[in-house]
mmCIF file as gemmi writes it, N, C-alpha and C atoms, coordinates in Angstrom:
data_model
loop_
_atom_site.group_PDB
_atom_site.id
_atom_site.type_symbol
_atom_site.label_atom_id
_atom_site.label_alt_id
_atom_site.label_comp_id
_atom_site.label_asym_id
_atom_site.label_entity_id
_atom_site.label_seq_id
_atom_site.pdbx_PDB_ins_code
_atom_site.Cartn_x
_atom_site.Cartn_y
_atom_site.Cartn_z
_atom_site.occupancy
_atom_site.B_iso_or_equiv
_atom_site.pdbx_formal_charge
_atom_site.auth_seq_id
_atom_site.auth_asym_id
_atom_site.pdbx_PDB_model_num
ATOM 1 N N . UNK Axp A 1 ? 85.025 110.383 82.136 1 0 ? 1 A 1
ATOM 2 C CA . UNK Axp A 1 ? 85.068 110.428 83.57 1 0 ? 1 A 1
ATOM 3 C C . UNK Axp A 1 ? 85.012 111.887 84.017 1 0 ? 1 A 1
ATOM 4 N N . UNK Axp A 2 ? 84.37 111.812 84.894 1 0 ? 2 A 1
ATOM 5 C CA . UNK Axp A 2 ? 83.986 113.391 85.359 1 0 ? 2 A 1
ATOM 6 C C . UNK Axp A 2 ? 84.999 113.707 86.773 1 0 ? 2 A 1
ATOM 7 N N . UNK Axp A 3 ? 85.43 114.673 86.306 1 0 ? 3 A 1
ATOM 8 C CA . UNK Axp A 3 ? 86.839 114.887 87.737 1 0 ? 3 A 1
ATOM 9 C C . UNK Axp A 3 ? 86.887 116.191 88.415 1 0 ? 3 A 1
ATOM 10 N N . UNK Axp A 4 ? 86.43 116.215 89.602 1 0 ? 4 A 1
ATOM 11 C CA . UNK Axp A 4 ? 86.761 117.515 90.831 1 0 ? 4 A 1
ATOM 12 C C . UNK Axp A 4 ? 87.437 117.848 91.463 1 0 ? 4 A 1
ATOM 13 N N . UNK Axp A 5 ? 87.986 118.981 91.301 1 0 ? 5 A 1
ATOM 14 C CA . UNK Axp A 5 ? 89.072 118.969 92.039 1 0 ? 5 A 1
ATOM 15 C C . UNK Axp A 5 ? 89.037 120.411 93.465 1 0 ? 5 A 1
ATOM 16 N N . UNK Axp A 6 ? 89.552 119.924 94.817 1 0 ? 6 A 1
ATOM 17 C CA . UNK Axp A 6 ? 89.277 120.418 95.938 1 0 ? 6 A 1
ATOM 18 C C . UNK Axp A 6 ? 90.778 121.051 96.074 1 0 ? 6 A 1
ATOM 19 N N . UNK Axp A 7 ? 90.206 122.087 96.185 1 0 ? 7 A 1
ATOM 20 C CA . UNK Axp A 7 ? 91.344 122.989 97.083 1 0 ? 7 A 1
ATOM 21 C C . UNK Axp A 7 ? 91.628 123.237 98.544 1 0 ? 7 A 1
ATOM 22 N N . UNK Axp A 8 ? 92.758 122.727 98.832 1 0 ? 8 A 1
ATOM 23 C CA . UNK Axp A 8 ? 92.487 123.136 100.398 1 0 ? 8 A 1
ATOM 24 C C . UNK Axp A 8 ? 93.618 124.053 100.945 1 0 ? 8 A 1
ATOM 25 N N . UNK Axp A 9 ? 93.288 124.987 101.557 1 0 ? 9 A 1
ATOM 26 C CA . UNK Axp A 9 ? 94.323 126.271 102.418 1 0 ? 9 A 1
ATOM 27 C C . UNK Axp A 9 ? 94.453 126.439 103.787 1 0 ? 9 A 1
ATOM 28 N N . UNK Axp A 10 ? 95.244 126.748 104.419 1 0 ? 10 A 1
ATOM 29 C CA . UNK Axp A 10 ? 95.137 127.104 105.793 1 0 ? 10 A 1
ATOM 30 C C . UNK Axp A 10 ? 94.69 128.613 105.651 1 0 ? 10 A 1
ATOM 31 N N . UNK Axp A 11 ? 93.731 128.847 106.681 1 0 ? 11 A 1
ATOM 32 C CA . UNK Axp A 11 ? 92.769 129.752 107.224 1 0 ? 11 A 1
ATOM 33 C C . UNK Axp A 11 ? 93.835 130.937 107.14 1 0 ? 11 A 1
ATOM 34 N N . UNK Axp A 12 ? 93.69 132.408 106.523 1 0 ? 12 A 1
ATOM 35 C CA . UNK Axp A 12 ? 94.444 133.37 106.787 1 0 ? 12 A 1
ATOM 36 C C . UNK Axp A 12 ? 95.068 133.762 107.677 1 0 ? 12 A 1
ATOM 37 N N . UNK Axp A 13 ? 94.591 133.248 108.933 1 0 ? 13 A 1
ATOM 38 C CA . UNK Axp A 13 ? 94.865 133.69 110.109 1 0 ? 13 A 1
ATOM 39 C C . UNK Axp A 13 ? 95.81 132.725 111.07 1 0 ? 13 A 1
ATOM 40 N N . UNK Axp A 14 ? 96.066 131.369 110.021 1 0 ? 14 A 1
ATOM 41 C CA . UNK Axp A 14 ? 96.938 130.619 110.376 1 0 ? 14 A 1
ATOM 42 C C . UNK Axp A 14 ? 98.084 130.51 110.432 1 0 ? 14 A 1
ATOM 43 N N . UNK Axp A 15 ? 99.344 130.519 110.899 1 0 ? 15 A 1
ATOM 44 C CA . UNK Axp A 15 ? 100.641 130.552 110.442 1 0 ? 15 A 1
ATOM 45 C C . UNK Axp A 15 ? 100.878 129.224 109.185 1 0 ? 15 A 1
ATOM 46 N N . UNK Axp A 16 ? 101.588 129.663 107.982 1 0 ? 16 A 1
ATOM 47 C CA . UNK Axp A 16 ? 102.163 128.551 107.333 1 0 ? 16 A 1
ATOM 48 C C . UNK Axp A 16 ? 103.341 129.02 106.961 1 0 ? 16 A 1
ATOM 49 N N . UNK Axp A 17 ? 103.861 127.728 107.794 1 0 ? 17 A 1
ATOM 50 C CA . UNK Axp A 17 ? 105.625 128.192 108.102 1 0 ? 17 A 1
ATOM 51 C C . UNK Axp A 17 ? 106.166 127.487 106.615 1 0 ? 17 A 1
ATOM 52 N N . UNK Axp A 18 ? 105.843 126.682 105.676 1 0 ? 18 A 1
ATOM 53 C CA . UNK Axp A 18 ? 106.517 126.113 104.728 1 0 ? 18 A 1
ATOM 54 C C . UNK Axp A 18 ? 105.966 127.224 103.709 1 0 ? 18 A 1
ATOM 55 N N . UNK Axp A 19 ? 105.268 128.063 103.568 1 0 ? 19 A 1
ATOM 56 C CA . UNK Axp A 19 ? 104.884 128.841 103.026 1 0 ? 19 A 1
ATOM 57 C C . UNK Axp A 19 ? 105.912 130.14 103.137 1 0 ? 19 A 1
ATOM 58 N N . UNK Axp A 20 ? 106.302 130.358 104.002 1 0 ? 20 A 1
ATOM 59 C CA . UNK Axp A 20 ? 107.022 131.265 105.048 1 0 ? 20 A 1
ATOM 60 C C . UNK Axp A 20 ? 108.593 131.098 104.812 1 0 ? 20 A 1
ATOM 61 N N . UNK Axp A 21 ? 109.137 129.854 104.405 1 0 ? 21 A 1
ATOM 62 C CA . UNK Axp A 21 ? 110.186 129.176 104.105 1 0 ? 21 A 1
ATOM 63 C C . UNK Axp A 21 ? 110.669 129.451 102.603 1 0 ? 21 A 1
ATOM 64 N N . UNK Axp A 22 ? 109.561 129.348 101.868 1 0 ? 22 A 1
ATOM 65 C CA . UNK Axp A 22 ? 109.93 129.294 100.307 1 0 ? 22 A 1
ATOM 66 C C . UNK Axp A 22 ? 110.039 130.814 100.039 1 0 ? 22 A 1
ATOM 67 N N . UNK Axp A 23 ? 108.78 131.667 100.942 1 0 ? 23 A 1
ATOM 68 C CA . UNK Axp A 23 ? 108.828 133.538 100.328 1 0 ? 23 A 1
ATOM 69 C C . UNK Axp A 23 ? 110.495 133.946 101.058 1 0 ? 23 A 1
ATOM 70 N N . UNK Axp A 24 ? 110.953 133.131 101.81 1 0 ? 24 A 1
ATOM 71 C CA . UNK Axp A 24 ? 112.157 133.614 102.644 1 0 ? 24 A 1
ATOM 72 C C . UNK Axp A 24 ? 113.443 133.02 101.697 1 0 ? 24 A 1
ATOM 73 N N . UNK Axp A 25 ? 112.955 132.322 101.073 1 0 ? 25 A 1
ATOM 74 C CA . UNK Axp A 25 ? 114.019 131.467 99.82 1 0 ? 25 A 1
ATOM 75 C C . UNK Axp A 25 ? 114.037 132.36 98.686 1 0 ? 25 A 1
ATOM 76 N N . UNK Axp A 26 ? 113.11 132.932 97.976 1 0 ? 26 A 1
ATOM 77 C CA . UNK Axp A 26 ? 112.606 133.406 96.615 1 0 ? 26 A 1
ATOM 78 C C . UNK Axp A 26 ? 113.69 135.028 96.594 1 0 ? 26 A 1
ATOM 79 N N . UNK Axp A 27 ? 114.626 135.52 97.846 1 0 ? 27 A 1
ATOM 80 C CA . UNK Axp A 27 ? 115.137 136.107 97.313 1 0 ? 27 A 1
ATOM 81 C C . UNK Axp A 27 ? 116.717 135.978 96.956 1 0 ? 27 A 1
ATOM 82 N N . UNK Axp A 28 ? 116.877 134.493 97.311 1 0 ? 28 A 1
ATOM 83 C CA . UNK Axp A 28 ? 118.332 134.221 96.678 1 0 ? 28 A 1
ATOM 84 C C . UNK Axp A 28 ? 118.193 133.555 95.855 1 0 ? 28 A 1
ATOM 85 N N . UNK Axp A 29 ? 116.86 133.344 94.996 1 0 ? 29 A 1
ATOM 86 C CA . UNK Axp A 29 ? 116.666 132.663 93.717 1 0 ? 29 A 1
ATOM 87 C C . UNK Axp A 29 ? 116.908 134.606 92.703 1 0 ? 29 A 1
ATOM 88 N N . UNK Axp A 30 ? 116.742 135.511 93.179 1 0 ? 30 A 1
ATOM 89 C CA . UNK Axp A 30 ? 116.716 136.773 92.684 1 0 ? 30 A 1
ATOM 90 C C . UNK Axp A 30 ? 115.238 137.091 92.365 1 0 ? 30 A 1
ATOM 91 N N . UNK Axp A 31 ? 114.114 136.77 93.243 1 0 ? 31 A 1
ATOM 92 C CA . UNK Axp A 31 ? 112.843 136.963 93.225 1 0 ? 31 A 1
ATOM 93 C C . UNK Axp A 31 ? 112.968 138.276 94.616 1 0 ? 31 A 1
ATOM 94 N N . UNK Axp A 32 ? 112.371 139.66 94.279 1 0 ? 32 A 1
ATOM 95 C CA . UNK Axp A 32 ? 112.389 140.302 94.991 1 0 ? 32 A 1
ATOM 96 C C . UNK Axp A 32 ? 110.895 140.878 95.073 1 0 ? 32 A 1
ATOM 97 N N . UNK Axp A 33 ? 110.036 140.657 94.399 1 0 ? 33 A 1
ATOM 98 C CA . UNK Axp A 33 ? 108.809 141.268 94.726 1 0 ? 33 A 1
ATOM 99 C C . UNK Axp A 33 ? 107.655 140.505 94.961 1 0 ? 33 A 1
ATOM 100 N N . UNK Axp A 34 ? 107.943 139.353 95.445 1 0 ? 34 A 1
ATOM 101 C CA . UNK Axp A 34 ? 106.892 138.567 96.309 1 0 ? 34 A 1
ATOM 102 C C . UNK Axp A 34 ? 106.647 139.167 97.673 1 0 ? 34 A 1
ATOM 103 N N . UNK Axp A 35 ? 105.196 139.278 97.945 1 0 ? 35 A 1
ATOM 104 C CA . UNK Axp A 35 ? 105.479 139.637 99.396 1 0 ? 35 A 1
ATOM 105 C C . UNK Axp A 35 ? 104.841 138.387 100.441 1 0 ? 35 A 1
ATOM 106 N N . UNK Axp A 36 ? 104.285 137.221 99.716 1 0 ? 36 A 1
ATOM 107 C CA . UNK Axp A 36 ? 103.651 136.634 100.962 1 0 ? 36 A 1
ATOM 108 C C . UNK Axp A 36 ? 103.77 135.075 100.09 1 0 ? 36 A 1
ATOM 109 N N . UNK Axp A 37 ? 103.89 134.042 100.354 1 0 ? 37 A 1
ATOM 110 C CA . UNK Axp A 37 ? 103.247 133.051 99.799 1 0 ? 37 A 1
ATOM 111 C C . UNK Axp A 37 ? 102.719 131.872 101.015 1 0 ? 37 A 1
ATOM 112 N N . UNK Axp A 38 ? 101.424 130.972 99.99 1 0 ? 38 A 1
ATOM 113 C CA . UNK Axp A 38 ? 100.323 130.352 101.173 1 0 ? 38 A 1
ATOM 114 C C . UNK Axp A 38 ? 101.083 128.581 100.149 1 0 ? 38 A 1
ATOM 115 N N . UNK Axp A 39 ? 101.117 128.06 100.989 1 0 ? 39 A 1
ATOM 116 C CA . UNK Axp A 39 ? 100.941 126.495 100.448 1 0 ? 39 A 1
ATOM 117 C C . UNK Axp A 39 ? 99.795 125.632 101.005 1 0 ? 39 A 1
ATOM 118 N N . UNK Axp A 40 ? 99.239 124.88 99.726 1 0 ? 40 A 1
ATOM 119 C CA . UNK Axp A 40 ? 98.065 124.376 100.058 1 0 ? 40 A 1
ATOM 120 C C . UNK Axp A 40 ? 98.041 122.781 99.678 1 0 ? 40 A 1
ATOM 121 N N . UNK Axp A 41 ? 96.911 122.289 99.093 1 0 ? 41 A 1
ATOM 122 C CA . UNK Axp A 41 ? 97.169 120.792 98.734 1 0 ? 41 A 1
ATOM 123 C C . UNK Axp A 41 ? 95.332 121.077 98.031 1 0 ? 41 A 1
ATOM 124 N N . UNK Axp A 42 ? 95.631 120.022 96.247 1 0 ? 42 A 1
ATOM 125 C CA . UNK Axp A 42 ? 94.968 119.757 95.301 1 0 ? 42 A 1
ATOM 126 C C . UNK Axp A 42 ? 94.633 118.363 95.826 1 0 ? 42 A 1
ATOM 127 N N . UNK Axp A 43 ? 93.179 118.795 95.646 1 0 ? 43 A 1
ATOM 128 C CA . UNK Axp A 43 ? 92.907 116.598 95.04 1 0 ? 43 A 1
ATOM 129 C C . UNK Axp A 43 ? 91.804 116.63 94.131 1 0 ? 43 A 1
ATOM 130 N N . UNK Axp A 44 ? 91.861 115.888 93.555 1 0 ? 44 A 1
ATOM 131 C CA . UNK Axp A 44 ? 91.022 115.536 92.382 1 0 ? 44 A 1
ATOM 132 C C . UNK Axp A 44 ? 90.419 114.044 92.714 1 0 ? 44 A 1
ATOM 133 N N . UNK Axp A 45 ? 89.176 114.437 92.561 1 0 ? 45 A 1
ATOM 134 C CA . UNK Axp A 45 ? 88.293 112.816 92.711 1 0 ? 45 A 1
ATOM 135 C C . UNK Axp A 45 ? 87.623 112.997 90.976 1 0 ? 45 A 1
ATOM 136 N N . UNK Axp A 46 ? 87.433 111.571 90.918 1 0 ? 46 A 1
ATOM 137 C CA . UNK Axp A 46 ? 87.024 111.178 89.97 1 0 ? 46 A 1
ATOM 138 C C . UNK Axp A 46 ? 85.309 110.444 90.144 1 0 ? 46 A 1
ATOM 139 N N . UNK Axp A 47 ? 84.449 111.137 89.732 1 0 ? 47 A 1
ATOM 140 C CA . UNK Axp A 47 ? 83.345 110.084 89.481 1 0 ? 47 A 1
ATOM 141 C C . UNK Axp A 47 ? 83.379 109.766 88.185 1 0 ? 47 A 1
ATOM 142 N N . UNK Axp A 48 ? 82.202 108.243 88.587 1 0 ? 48 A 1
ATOM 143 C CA . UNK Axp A 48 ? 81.886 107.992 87.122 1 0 ? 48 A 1
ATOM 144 C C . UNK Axp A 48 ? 80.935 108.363 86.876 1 0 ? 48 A 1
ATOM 145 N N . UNK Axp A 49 ? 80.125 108.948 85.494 1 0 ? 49 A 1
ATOM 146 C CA . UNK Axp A 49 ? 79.099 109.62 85.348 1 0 ? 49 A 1
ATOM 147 C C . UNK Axp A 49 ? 79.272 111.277 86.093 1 0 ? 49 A 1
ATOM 148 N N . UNK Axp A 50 ? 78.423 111.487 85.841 1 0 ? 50 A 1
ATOM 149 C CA . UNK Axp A 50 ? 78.004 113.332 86.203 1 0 ? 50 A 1
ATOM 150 C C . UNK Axp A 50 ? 78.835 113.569 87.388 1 0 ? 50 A 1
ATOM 151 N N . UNK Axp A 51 ? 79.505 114.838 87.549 1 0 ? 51 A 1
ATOM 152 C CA . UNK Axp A 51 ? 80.545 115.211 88.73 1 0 ? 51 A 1
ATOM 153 C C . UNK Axp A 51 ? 79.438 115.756 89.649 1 0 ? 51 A 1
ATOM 154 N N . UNK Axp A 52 ? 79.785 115.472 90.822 1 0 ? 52 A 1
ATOM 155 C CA . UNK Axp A 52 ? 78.567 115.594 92.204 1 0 ? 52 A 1
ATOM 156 C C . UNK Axp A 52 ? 79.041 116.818 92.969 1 0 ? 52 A 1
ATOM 157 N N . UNK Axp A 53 ? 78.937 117.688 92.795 1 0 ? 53 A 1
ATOM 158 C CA . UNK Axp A 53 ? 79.979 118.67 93.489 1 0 ? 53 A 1
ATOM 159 C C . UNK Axp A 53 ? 79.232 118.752 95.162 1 0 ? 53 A 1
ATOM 160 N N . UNK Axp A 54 ? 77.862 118.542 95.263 1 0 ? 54 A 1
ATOM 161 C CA . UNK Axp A 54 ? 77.564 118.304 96.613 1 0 ? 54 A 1
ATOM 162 C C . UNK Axp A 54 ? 78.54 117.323 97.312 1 0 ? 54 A 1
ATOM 163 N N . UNK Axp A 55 ? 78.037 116.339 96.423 1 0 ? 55 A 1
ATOM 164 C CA . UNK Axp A 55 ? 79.14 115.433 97.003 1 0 ? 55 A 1
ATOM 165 C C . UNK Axp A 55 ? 80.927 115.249 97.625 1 0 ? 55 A 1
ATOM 166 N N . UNK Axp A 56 ? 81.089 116.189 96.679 1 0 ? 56 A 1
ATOM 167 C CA . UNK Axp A 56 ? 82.709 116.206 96.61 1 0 ? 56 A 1
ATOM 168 C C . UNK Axp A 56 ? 82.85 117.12 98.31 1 0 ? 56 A 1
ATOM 169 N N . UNK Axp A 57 ? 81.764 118.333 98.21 1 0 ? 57 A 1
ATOM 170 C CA . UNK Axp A 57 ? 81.988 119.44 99.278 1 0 ? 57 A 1
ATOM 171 C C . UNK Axp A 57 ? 81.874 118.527 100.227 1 0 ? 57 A 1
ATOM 172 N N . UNK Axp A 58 ? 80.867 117.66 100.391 1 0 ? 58 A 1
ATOM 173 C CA . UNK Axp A 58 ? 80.69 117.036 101.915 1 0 ? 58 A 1
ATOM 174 C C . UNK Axp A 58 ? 81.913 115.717 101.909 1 0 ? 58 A 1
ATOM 175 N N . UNK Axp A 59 ? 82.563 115.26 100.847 1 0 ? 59 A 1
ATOM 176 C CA . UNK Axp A 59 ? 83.879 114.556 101.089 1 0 ? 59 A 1
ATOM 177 C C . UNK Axp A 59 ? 84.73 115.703 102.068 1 0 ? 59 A 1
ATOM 178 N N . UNK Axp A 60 ? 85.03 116.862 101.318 1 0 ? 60 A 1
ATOM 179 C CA . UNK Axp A 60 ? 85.689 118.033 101.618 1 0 ? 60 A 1
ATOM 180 C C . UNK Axp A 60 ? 85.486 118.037 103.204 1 0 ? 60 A 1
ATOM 181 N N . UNK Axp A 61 ? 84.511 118.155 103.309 1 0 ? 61 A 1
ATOM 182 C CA . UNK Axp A 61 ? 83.976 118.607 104.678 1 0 ? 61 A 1
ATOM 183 C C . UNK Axp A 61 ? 84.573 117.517 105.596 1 0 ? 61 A 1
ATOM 184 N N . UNK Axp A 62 ? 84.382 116.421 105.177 1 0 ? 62 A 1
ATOM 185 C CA . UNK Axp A 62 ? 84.187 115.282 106.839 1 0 ? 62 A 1
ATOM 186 C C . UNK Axp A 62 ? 85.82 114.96 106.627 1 0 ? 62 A 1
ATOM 187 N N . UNK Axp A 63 ? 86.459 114.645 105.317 1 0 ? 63 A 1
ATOM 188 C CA . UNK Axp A 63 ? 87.461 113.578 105.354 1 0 ? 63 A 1
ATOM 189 C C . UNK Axp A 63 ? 89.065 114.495 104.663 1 0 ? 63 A 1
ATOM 190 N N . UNK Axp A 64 ? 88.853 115.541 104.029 1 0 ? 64 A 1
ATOM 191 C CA . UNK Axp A 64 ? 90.17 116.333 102.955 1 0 ? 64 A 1
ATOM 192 C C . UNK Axp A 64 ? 90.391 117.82 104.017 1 0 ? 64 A 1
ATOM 193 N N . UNK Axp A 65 ? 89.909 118.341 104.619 1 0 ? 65 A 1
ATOM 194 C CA . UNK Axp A 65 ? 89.986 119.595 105.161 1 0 ? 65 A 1
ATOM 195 C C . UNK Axp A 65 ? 89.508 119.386 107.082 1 0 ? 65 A 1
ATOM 196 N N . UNK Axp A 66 ? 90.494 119.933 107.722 1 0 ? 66 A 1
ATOM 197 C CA . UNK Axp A 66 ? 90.373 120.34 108.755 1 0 ? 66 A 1
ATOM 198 C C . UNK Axp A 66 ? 90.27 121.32 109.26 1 0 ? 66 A 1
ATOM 199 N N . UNK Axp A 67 ? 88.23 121.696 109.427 1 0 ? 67 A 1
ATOM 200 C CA . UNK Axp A 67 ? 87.744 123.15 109.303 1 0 ? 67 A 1
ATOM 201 C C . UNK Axp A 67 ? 87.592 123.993 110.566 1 0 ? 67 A 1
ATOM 202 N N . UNK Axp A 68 ? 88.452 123.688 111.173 1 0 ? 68 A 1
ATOM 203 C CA . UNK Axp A 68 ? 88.937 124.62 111.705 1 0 ? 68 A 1
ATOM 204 C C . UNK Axp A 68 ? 90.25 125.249 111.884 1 0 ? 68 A 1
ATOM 205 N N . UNK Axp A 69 ? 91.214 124.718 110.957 1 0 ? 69 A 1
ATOM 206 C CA . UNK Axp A 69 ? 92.437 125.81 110.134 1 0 ? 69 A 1
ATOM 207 C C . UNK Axp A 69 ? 92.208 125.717 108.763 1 0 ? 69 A 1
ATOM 208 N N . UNK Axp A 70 ? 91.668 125.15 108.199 1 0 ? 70 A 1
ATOM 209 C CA . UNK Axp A 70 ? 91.527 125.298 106.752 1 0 ? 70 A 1
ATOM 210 C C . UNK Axp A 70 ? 90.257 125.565 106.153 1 0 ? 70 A 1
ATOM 211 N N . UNK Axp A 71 ? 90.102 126.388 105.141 1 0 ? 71 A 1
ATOM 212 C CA . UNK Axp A 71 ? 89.49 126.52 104.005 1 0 ? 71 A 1
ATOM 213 C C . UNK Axp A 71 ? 89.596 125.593 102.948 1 0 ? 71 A 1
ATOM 214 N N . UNK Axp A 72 ? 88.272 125.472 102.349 1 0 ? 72 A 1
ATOM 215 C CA . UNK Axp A 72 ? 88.273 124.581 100.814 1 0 ? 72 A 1
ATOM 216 C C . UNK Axp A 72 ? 87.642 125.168 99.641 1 0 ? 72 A 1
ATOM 217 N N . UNK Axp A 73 ? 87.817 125.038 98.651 1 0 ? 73 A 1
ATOM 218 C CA . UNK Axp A 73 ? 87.099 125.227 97.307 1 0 ? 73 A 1
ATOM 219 C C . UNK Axp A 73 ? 87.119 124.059 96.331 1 0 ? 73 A 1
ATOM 220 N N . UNK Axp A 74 ? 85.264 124.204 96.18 1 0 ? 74 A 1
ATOM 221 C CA . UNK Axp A 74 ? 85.324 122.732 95.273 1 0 ? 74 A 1
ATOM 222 C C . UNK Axp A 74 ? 84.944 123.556 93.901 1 0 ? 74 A 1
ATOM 223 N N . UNK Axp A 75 ? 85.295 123.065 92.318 1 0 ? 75 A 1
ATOM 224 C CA . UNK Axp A 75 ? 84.984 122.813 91.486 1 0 ? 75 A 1
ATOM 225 C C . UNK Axp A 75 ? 85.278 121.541 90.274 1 0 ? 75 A 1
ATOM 226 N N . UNK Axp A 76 ? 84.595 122.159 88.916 1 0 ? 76 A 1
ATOM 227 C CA . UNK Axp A 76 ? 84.697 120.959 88.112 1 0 ? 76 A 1
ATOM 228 C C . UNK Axp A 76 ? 86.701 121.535 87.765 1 0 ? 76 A 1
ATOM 229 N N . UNK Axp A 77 ? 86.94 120.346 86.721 1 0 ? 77 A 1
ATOM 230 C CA . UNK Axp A 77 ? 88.218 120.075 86.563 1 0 ? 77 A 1
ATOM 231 C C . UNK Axp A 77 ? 88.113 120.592 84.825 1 0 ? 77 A 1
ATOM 232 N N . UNK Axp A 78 ? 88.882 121.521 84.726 1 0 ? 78 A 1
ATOM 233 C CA . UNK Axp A 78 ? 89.065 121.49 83.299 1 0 ? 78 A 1
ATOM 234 C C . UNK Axp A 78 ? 89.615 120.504 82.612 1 0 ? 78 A 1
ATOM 235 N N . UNK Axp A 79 ? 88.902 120.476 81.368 1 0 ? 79 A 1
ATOM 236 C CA . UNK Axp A 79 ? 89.24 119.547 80.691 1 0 ? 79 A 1
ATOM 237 C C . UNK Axp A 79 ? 90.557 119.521 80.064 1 0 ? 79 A 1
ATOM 238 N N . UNK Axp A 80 ? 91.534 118.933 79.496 1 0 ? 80 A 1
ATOM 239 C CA . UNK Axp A 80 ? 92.747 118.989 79.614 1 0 ? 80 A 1
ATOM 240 C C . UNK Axp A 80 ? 93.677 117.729 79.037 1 0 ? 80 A 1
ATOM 241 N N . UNK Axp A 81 ? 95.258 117.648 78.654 1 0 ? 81 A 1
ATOM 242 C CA . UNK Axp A 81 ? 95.681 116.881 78.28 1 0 ? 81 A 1
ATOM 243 C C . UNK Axp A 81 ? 95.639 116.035 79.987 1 0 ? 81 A 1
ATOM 244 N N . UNK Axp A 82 ? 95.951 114.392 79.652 1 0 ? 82 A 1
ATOM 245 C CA . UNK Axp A 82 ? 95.927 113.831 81.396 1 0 ? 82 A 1
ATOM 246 C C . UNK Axp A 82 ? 97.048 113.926 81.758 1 0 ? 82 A 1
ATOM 247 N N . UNK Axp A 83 ? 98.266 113.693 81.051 1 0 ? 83 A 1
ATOM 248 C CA . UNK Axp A 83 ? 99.814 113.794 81.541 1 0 ? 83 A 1
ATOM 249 C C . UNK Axp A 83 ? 100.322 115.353 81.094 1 0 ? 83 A 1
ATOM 250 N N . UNK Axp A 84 ? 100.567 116.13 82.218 1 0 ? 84 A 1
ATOM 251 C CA . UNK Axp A 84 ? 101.077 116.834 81.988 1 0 ? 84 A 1
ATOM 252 C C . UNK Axp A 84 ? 102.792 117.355 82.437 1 0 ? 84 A 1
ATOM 253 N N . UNK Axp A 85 ? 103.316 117.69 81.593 1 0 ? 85 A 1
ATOM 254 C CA . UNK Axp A 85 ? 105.014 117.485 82.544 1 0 ? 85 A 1
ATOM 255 C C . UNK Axp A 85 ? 104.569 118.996 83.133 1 0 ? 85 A 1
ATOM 256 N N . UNK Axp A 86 ? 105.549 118.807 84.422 1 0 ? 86 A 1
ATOM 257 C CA . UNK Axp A 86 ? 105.415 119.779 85.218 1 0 ? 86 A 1
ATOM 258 C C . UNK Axp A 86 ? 106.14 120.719 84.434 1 0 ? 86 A 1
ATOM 259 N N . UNK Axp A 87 ? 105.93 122.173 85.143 1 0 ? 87 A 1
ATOM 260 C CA . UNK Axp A 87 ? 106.504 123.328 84.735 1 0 ? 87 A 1
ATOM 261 C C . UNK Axp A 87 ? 107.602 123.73 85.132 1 0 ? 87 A 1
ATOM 262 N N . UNK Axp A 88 ? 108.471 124.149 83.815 1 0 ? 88 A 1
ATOM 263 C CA . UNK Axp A 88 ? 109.831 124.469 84.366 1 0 ? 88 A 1
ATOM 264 C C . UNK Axp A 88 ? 111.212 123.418 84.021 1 0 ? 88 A 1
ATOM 265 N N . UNK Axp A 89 ? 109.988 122.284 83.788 1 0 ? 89 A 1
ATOM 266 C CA . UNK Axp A 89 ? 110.807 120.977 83.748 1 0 ? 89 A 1
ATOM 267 C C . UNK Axp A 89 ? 111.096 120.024 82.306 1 0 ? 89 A 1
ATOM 268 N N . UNK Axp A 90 ? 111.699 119.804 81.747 1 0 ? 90 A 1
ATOM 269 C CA . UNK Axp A 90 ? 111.916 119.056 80.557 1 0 ? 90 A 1
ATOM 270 C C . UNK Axp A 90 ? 112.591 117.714 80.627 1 0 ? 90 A 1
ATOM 271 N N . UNK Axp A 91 ? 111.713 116.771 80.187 1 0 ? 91 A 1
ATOM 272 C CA . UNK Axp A 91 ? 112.155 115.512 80 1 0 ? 91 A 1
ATOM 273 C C . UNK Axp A 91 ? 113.132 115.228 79.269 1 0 ? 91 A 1
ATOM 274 N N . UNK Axp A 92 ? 114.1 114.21 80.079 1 0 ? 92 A 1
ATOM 275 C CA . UNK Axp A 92 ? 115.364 113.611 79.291 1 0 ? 92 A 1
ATOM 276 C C . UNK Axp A 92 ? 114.31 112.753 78.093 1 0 ? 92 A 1
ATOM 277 N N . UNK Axp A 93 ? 115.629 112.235 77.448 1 0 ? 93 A 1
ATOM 278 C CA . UNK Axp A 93 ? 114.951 111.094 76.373 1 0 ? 93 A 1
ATOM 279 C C . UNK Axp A 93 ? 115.43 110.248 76.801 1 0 ? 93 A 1
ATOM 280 N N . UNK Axp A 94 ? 114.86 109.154 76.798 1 0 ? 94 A 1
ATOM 281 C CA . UNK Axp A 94 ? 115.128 107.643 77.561 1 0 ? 94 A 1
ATOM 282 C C . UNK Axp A 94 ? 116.196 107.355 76.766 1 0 ? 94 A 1
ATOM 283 N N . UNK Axp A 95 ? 117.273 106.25 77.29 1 0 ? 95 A 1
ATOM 284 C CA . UNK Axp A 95 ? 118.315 106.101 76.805 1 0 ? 95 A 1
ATOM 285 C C . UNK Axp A 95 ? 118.048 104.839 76.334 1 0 ? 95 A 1
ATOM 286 N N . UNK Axp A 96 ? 118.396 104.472 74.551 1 0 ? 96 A 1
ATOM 287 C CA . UNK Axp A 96 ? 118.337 102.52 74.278 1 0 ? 96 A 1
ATOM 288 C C . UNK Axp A 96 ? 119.368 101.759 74.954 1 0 ? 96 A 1
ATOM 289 N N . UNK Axp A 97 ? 118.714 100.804 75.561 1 0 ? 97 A 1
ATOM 290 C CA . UNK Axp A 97 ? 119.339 99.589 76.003 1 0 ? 97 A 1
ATOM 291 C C . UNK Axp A 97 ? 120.547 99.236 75.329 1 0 ? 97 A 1
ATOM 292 N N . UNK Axp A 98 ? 121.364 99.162 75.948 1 0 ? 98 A 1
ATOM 293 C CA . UNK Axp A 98 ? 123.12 99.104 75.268 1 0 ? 98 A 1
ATOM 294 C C . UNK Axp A 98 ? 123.05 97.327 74.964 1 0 ? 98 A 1
């Protein structure tokens, strides 16, 4: 399966206040040399057969991004394990049924 994945950002010139929230958080985590952070949103479409990246841009365009505060970037999807545990994070071990 062939998989694309779209990036989408608010426009530089946009305020992003949840963006704005976390760089204002990061220094009572003891993070002191961030100076800006942007939050955005991933999607990944899946075709079957050959990845259409025309295609994906003009999904991008009409239906994932609202272009006039946001920016997008389409490419292919590296190839990759499919489950990945997030970062930072370590799975318990399931507990047997008592």
């Amino acid at each position: 399966m062939a998989r694309v994945v779209v990036d989408v950002m608010l426009k530089p010139e946009i305020l992003d206040p949840q963006g704005q929230a976390v760089a204002n958080a990061l220094p009572r985590l003891g993070v002191s040399d961030v100076t800006s952070v942007r939050i955005g949103r991933r999607i990944e479409i899946e075709f079957a057969g050959e990845p259409d990246l025309d295609r994906a841009r003009e999904i991008a365009d009409k239906l994932l991004a609202n272009p006039v505060i946001e920016d997008f970037a389409v490419h292919l999807s590296e190839p990759g394990p499919e489950a990945v545990e997030p970062a930072g994070r370590e799975s318990e071990p399931a507990e047997a049924p008592a």
